[in-house]
N, C-alpha and C positions, 0 to 999 in steps of 0.2 A: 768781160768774160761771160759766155752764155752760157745756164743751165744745161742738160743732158738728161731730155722725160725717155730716152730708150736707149739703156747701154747697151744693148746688143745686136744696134744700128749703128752705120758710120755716121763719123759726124756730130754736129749736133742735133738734137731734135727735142721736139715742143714736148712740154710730158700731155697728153691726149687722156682725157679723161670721155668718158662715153656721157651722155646724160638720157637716158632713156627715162620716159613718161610710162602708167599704164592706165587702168582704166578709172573714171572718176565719174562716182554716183550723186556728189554732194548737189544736185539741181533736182532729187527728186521733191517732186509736190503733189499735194492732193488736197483738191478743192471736193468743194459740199453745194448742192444746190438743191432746192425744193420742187421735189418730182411729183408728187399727189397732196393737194389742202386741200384734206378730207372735211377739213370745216371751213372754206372758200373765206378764209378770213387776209390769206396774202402773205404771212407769216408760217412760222414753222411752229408748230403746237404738238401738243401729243396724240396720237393716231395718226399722223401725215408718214409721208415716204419723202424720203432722203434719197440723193442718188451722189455716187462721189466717184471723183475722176483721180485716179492715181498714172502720173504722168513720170517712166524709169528712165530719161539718159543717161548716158554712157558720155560724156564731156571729156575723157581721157580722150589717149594718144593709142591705146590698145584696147585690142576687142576682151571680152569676156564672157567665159564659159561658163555654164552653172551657175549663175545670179541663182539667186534667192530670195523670195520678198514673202514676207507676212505681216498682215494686218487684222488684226487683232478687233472683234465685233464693238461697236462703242457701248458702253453702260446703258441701260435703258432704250436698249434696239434688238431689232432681231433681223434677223438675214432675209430677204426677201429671197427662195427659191428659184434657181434656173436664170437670175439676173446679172450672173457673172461672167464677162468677155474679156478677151485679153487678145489685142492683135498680132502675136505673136508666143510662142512656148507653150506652156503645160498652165492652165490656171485651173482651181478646183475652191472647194469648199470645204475645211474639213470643219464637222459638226462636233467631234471631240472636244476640239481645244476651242472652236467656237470662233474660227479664223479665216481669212482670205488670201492661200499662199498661191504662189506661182514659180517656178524654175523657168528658167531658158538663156540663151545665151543672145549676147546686147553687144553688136559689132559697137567700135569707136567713132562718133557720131549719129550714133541711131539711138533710136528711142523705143518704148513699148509702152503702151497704155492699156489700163485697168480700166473697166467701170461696174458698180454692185449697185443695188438698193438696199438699205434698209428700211423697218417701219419703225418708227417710234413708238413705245409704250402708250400705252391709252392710260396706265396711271400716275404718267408722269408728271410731278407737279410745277405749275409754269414758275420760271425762272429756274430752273435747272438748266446748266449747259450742257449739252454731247459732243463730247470731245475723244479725240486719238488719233492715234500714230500709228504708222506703219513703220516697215523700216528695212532694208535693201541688205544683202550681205555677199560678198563677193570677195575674188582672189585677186588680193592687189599686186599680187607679184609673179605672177605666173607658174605658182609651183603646185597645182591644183588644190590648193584649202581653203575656202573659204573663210580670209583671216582679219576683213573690215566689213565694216557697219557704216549705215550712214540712215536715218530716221527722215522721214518723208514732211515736208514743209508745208504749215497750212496758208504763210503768209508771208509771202515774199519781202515784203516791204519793210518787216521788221528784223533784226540783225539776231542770228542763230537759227535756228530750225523749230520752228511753233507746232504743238497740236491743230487739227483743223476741228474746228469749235463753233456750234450753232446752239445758241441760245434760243429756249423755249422762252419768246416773249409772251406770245399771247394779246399782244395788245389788240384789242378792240375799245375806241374810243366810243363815248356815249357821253351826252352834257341831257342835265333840264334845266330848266331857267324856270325863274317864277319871279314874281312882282308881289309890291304891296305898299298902298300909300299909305307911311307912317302915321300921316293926318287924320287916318280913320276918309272913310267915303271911297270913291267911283276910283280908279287910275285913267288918270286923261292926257 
């Protein structure tokens, strides 16, 4: 005897379940690379410029309207002026809250990319790290709110979603050497 998924169809019939996708954020990432070493040492130190790449798909099955993304200045930086793009939507700066937002809407399989500078503090002391997050907000269900989140990845490789984090090393290597015959006399 076979089930019946629609009594008010002849016959039997399969009960039909719909499975619809929508839209999915969870691939955003945002890399850091060093745009100005203002002390040409190769490293990221304090006074250098940062530059970071915030990269939004949309990995869903459905488009999405009204994304929302904010990123939040890292500690011990400050915004470089006028170095904000974004290939697509509204991106700005707002100096209130000391943030890099953006609106727009992210068909399914497309993507939009950010990029900003900032500069590092000049008082910042080496081995501190500057780290943060952005993070993506958008309508997972089509009923216009805004009602999931999803926080920007600095490092793919590791399982969950990581701060993107540049360590003030600093390092400049420097050795001296010296000698000294224990014996007393010349070194030969």
């Amino acid at each position: 005897w076979e089930t019946d998924g629609d009594l008010d169809a002849p016959g039997q019939n399969p009960t039909v379940i719909p499975v619809t996708a929508g839209p999915n954020f969870s691939e955003t990432s945002k890399a850091v690379s060093l745009k100005t070493d203002a002390d040409s040492n190769g490293v990221p130190t304090p006074g250098d410029t940062l530059a970071y790449t915030v990269v939004i798909p949309n990995t869903g099955t459905q488009d999405s309207l009204n994304v929302f993304f904010t990123d939040p200045m890292p500690e011990n930086t400050a915004y470089v002026s006028d170095t904000l793009s974004a290939d697509s939507g509204l991106a700005s700066y707002n100096d209130v809250e000391k943030q890099i937002e953006w609106t727009g809407d992210v068909s399914a399989g497309e993507s939009v990319t950010l990029t900003f500078d900032v500069t590092v503090n000049a008082d910042v002391a080496l081995g501190t790290i500057i780290e943060n997050q952005g993070t993506v907000e958008y309508d997972s269900n089509a009923d216009g709110v805004n009602d999931a989140s999803e926080p920007t990845d600095g490092d793919a490789s590791i399982p969950g979603d990581q701060p993107t984090k540049t360590p003030m090393t600093g390092l400049e290597i420097s050795s001296v050497k010296s000698v000294e015959d224990v014996n007393g006399g010349s070194v030969k």
